[in-house]
C-alpha positions in Angstrom: 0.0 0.0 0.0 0.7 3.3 -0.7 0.9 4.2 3.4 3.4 1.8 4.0 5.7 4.3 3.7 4.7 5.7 7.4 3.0 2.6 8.7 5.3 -0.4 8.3 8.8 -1.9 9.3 11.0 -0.1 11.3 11.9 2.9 9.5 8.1 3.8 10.0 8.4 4.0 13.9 8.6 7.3 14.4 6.0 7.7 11.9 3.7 5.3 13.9 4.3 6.8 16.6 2.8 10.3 15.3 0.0 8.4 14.7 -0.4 6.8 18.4 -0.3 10.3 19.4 -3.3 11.1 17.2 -5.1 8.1 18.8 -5.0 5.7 15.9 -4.3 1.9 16.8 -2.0 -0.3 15.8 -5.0 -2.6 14.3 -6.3 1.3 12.4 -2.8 1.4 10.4 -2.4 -2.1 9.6 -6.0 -0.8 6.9 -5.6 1.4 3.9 -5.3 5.3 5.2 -8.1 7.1 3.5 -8.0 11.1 3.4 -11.4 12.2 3.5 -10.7 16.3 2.2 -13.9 17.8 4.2 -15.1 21.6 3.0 -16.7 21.9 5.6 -17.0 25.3 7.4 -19.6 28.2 8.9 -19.9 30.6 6.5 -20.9 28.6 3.1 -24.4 27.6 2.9 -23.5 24.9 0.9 -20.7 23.7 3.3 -22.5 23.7 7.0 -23.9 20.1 6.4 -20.9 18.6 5.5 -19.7 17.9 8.8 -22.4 15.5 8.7 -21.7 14.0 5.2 -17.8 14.0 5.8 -19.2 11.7 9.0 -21.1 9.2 7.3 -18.4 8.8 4.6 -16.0 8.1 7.5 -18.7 5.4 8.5 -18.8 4.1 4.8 -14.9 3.7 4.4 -14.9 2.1 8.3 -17.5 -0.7 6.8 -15.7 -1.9 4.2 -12.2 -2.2 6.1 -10.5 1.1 5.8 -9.3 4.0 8.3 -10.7 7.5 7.3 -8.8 10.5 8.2 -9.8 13.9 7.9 -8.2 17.6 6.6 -10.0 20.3 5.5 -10.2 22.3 2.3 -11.2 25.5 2.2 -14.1 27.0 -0.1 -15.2 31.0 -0.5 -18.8 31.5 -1.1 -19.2 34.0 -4.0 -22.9 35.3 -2.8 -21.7 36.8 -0.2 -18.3 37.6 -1.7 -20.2 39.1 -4.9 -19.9 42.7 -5.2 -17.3 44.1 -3.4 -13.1 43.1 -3.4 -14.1 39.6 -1.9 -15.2 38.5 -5.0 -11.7 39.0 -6.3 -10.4 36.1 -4.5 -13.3 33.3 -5.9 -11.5 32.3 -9.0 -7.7 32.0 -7.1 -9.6 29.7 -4.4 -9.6 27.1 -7.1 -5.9 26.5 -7.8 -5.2 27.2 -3.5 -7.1 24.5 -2.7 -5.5 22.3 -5.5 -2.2 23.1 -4.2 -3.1 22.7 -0.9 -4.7 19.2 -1.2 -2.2 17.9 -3.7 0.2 19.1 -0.5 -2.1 17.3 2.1 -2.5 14.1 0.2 1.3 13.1 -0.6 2.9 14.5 2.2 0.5 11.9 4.1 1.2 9.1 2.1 -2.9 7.9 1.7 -3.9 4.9 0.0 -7.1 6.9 -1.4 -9.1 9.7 -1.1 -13.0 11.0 -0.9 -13.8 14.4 -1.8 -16.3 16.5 0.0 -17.0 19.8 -1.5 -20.1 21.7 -2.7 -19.3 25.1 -3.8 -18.0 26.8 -7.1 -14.5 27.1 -7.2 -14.2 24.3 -4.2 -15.2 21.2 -7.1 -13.0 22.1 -9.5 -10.5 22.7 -7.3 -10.9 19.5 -5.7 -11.0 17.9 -9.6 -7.7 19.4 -10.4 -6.4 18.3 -7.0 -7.7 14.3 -8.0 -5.9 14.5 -11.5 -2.3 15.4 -10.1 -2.5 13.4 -7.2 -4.1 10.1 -9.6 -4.2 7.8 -6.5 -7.8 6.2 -6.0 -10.3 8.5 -5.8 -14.0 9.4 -5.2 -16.2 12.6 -4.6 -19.5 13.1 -2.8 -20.8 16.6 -2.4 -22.6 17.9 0.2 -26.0 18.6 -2.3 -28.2 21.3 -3.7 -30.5 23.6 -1.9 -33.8 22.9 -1.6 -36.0 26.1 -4.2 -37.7 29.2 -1.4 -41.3 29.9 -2.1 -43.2 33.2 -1.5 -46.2 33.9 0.5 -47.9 33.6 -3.1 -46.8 30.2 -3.9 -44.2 31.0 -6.3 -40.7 29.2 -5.6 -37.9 31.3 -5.8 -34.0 31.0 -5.3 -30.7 33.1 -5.2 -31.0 34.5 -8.8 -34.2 35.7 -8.3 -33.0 37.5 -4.9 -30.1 39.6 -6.9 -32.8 40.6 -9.4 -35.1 41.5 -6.5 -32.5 44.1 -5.5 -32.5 45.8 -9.0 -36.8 46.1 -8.7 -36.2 47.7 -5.5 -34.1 50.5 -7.3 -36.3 50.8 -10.2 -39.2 51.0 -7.8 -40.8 47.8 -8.3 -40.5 46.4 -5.4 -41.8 47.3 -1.9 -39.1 47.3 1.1 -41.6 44.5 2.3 -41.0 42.4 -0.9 -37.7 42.9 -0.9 -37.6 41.5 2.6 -39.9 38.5 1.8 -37.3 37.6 -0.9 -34.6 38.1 1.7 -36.1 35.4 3.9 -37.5 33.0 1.6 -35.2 32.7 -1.4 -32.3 30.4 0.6 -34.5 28.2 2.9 -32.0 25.7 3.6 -28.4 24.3 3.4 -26.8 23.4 0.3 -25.7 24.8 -2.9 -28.0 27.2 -4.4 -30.9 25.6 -6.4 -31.0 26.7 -9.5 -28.3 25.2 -12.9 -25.5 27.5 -11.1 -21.8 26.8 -10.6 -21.8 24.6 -8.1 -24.3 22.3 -9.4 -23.4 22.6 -12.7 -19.9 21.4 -11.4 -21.4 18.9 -9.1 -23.2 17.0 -11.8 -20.3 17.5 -14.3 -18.4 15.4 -11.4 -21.4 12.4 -12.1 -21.2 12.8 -16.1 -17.2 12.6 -16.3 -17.7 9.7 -13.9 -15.9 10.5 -10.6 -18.8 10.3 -8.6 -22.0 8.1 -7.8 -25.5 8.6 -9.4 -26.9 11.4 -7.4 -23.6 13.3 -6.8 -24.7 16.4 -8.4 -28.8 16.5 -7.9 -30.1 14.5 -4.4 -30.5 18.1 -2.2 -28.5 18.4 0.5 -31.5 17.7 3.5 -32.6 14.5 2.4 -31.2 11.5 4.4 -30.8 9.9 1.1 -27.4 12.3 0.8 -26.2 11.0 4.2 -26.8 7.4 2.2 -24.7 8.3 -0.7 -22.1 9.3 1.6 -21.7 5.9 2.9 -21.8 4.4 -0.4 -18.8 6.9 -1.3 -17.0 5.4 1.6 -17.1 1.9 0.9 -16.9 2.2 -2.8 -13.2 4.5 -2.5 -11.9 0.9 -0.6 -13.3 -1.1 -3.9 -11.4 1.6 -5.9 -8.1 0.7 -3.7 -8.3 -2.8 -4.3 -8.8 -2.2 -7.7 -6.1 0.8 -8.3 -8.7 2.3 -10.2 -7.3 6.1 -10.7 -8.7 9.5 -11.7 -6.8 9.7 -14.5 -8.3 6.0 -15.5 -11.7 7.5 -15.8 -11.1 11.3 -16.8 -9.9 10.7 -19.7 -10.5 12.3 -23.5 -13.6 10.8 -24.3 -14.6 11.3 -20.6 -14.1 14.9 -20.5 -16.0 15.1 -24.1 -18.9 13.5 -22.4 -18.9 15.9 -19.8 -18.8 18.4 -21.8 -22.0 17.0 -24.0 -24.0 16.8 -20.9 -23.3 20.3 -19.8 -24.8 21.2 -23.0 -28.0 19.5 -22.5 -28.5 20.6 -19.6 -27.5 24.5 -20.0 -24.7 24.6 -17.5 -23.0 27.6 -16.2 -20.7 29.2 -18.6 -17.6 29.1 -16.0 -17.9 25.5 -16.9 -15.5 26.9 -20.1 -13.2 27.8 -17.4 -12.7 24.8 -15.1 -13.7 22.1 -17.3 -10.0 22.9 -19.5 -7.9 23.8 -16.0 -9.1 19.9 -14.5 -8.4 18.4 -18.1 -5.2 20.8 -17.9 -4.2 18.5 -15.0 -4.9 15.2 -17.0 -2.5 15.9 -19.9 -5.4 16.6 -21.9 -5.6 19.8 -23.8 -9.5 20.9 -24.3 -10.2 23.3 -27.2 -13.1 25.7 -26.7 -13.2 25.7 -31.0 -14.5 21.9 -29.5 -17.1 23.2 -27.4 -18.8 25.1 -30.1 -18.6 21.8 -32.4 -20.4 19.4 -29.2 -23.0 21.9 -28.6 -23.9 21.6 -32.8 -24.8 18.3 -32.4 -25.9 18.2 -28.9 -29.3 19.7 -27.7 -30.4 21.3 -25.0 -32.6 19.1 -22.7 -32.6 21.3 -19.8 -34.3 24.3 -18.7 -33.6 24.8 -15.0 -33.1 28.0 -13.0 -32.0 30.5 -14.1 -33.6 30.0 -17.6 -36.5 28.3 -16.4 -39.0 27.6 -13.0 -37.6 24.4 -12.1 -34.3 23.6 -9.5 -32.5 20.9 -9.1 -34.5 19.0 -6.6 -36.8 18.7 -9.7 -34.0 17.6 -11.7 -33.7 15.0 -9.0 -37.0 13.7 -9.2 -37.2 13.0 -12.8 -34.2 11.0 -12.7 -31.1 12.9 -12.1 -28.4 13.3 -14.4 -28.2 9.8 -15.4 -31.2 10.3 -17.0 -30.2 13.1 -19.4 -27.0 10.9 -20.6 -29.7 8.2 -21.2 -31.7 10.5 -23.3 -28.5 11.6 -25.1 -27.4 8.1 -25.7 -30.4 7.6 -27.8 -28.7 9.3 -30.4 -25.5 8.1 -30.0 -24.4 11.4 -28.1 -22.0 9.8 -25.2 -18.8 7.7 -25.0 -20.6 4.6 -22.8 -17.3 2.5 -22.4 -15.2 4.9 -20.6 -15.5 3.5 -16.9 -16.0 5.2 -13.6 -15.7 5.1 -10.0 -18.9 3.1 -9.7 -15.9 0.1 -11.1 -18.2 -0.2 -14.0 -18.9 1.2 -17.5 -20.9 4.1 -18.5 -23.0 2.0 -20.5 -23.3 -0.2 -17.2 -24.3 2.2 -15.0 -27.1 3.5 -17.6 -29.1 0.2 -17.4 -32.2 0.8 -16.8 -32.3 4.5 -16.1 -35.5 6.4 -17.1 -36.6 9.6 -17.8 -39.5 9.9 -15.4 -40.2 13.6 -16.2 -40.5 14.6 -20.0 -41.3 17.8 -19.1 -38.1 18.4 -17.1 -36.1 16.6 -19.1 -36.8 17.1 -22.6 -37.5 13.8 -24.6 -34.2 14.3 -27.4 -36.4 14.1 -30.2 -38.1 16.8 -28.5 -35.3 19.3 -26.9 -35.8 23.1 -25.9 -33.8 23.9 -29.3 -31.2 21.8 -31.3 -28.1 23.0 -30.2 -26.5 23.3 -26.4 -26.7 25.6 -24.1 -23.3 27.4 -23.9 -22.3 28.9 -26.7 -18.5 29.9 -27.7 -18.8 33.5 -29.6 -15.8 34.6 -31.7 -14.9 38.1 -33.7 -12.5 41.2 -33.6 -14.0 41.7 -29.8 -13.2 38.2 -28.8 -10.8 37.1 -31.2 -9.8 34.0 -28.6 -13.5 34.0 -27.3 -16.2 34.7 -25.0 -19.1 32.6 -23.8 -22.8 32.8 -22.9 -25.6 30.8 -22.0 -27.2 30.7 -24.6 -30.3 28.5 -23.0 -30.9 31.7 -20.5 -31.4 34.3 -23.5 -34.6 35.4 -24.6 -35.4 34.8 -28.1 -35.4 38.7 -28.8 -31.5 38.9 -27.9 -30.1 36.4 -29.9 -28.9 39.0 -32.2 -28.4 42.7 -30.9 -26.9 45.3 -32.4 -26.6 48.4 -30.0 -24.3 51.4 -29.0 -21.4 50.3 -26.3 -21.8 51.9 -22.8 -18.4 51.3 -21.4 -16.8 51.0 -17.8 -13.7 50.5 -16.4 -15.3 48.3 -13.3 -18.2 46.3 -11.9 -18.6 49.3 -9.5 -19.2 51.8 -12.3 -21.2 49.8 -14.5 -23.7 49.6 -11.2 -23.6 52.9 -10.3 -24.8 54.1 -14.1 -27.6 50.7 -14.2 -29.1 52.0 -11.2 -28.9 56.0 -12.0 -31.6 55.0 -15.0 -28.2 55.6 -17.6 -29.2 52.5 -19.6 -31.7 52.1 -21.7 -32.9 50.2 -23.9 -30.8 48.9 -27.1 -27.3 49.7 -25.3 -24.5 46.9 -25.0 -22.4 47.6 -21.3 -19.2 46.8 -21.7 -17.5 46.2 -18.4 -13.7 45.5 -18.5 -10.3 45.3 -16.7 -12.0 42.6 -15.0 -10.1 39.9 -16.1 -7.6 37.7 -13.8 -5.0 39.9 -14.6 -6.8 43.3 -15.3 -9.0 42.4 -11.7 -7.1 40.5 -10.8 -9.4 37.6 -10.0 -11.9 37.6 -13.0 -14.5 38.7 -10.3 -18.3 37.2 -11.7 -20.9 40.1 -12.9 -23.9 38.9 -11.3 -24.8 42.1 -9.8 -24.7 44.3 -13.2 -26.7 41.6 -14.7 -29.4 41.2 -11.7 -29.4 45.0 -11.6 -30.5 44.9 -15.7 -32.8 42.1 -15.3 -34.1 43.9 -12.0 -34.8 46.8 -14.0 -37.1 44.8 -16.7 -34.2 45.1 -19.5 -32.7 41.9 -19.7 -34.7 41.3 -23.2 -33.2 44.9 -24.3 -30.1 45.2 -23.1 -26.6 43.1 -23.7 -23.5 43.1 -21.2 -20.0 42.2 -22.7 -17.0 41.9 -19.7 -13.7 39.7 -19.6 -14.9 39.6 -16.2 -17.1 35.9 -15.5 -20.4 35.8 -15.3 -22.1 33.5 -12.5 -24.0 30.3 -13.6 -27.3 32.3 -12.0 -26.7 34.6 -15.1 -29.6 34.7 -17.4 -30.3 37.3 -20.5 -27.9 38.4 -23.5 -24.4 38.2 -21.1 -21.5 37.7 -22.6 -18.0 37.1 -20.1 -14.6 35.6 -20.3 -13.7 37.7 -23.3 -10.4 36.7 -24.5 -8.2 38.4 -25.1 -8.8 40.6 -22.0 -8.3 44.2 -21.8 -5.4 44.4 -19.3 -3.0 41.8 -21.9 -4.5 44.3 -24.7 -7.5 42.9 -26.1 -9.6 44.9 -28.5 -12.4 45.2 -25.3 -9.9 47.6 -23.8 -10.1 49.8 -27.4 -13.9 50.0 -26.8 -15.2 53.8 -26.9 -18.3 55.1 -25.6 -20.9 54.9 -28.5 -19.2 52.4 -31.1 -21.6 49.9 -32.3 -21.3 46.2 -30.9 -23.2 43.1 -32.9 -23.9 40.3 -31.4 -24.8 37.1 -33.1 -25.6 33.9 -31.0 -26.8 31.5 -33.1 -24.1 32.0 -35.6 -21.4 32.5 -32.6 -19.8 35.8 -33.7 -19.7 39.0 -32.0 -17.9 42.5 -33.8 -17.0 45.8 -33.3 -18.1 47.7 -35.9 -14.8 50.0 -36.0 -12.2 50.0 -39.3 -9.1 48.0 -38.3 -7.3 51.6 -39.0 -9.0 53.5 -36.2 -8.0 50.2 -34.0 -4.6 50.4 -34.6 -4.8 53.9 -34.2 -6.4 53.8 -30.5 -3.9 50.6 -30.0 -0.8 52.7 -30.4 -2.3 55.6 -28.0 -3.6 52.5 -25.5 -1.7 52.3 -22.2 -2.5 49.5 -19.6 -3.5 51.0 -16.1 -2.1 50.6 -13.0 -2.7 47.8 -11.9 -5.5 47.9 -8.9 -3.8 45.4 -6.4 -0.2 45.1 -5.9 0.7 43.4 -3.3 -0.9 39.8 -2.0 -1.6 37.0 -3.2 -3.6 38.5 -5.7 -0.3 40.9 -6.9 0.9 37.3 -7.6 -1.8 35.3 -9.4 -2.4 38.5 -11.5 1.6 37.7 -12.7 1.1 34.1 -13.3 -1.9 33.7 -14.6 -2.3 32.8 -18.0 -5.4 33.3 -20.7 -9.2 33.4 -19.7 -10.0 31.4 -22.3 -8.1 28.6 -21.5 -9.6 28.0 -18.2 -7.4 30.4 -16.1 -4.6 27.7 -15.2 -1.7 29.0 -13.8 1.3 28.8 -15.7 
């Protein structure tokens, strides 16, 4: 085993002994060591349940013959982070808590490992972590968030809450409505209801196969989680004996899959950012000139919150992600060999799912619209590309054509949205809020709530090379590559030049002569940068493009 290292002969005596000191007997290291990397902590809603998941896998990998041991990850929640210099740190969480459980894992010698995370940047992170430390591994989240509901029966949820904030300011709202939202729209632990980061991440876990059926969609309250938990626990042993690895099961054809489900389903768009930094990890290089060519062929099944009424508890109920892959293997749509943790095949595991709500999950032959739900745009704007969701866009904004607005930060851009400065027809373009030009490619939620709020999400666009959070819904268009602070046209924008913008045939241009470009190119100079010191001083060095899924060089 791999713990032999600090458990056996007599070289490992002083090693042992740490070990007595912990309280571990000698029958406790003659098992496999399993590191059980617990999120767990007091300020993420998503996180404060998984004391008690992190316990039952514990009792899971005790069952079937192994000795759990516990560290902690950390994890930043970006709804309370959003909208002020917190939100700066999200996206650098990611590669902290790779390096720090990479660290954790080998200097510890384990045999395997079980995941527990829930939150945005805390999955991938944890993904990335699996993939360089490729010892046997599983992951069980801590589950989704059970949808609020108002006095008047309408169920509600996080998104809706930012957008409640920009009805307030346009005098929509009452103070006692905004209130009622306040209290109602988070009712319980878990990660926010709706298709958002975390869950999209959480179910892309299931599809590339690195954790059970359920992973991504049983909601964190139900017992049924505490169950999965356990399973997780005994089924990392199984993965031990076997030397089954991450890198076994995320492989090309895995990550390709994944990718095809979080097309159906109408993922988040930072998806186009993590999805390449864990594949990054594998050795495998994932193209986002790919992604456009998947969500061609692949349609979208999937209309849950933000760009629809129904959360993931619903998702749950008609059959969970394994039930979209069933639906897509009907047209030949998924890799079934490539294997997974549960020790069997794709094609395996799919035995006998069914879709148990056609209205939820779109029958293929019937789908929302033939084509995905992210979309990869590309033009002089974006000439490396910029992404949106295209399943949360109203009909009227597939194409727009519009005068640009443009701001220099999040904090302007809000300050003009809620002054009445935009109207309808106008394109905001938000910038120097990429991971360099941030740094931290902070997500624009708030400008976006605030245009929704104010009842112009089906007339107004927003552009950034900021992110743009999976709770994002309407004509918003982030990661724009490349970004303004390494150059990129965005940062060339002036007020009043006309922006097109093209979904359906992925394009998106600045109507300005190349001339007057490299005109305002030579006169361009990169401002200061706005932190300089920290942690952040240093990501913003390293860091390389958006585009590529933000992986340090």
């Amino acid at each position: 085993m791999r713990s032999d290292s600090v458990t056996r002969g007599v070289p490992a005596a002083p090693n042992r002994s740490l070990f007595y000191a912990l309280g571990y007997t000698k029958e406790e290291l003659e098992r496999p060591l399993i590191g059980i990397a617990s999120s767990y902590n007091e300020i993420v809603p998503g996180h404060m349940n998984l004391d008690k998941i992190t316990e039952a896998v514990k009792a899971g990998v005790r069952m079937a013959g192994g000795t759990p041991i516990v560290f902690p990850a950390i994890a930043v929640c970006d709804g309370i982070a959003m909208g002020h210099k917190g939100m700066k740190y999200s996206l650098v969480t990611r590669d902290l808590i790779a390096d720090s459980t990479e660290a954790m894992a080998l200097a510890h010698a384990f045999d395997g490992l079980v995941m527990v995370p829930n939150c945005d940047k805390n999955v991938p992170g944890l993904l990335m972590a699996a993939a360089r430390i490729n010892i046997p591994t599983i992951f069980c989240s801590g589950g989704p968030m059970l949808a609020g509901k108002l006095q008047s029966g309408q169920r509600t949820c996080l998104s809706h809450m930012f957008e409640a904030v920009g009805a307030h300011y346009a005098g929509r709202l009452s103070d006692a409505g905004l209130e009622e939202y306040e209290n109602c729209a988070c009712p319980t632990c878990g990660s926010c209801s709706g298709m958002y980061t975390a869950n999209s991440m959480n179910c892309l876990t299931e599809a590339i196969g690195m954790g059970l059926r359920g992973n991504g969609t049983i909601p964190a309250v139900w017992s049924a989680r505490l169950r999965l938990a356990k399973h997780a626990g005994m089924q990392v042993m199984e993965l031990v004996k076997r030397d089954l690895k991450p890198r076994d099961i995320m492989t090309k054809a895995a990550f390709h899959n994944a990718e095809t489900v979080d097309m159906a389903l109408g993922c988040s768009t930072n998806t186009m950012l993590h999805l390449p930094a864990i594949a990054h990890e594998c050795g495998i290089e994932l193209d986002l000139d790919m992604s456009n060519a998947i969500s061609s062929h692949t349609p979208n099944l999937c209309h849950l919150a933000p760009a629809g009424e129904t959360y993931m508890e619903d998702l749950e109920h008609a059959g969970g992600v394994y039930a979209v892959m069933k639906e897509l293997t009907k047209k030949g749509l998924l890799d079934t060999a490539v294997m997974t943790v549960t020790g069997r095949t794709l094609e395996e595991n799919l035995e006998g799912v069914e879709n148990l709500d056609s209205a939820l999950i779109r029958p293929i032959e019937n789908p929302y619209s033939p084509d995905g739900g992210i979309a990869v745009l590309k033009g002089n704007l974006a000439s490396e590309g910029c992404v949106v969701k295209r399943s949360a866009v109203a009909a009227e904004m597939m194409t727009h054509t519009g005068p640009a607005r443009v701001f220099d930060s999040e904090e302007e851009a809000i300050t003009a949205i809620y002054a009445g400065k935009i109207v309808a027809g106008d394109v905001v373009v938000i910038r120097y809020e990429g991971p360099k030009g941030g740094p931290g490619m902070r997500e624009m939620l708030n400008p976006t709530s605030a245009i929704a709020g104010m009842g112009l999400d089906k007339e107004v666009a927003l552009i950034t090379d900021g992110r743009f959070s999976g709770a994002t819904r309407g004509a918003s268009i982030g990661h724009v590559c490349p970004e303004a602070a390494q150059g990129g046209v965005i940062g060339l924008v002036e007020e009043g030049d006309s922006i097109s913008i093209d979904i359906p045939h992925c394009s998106i241009t600045l109507h300005v002569d190349d001339a007057v470009l490299a005109d305002r190119r030579a006169k361009w100079v990169c401002p200061e940068p706005k932190v300089k010191t920290g942690y952040l001083a240093r990501y913003a060095k390293y860091v390389t493009s958006a585009a590529r899924g933000a992986v340090l060089e």
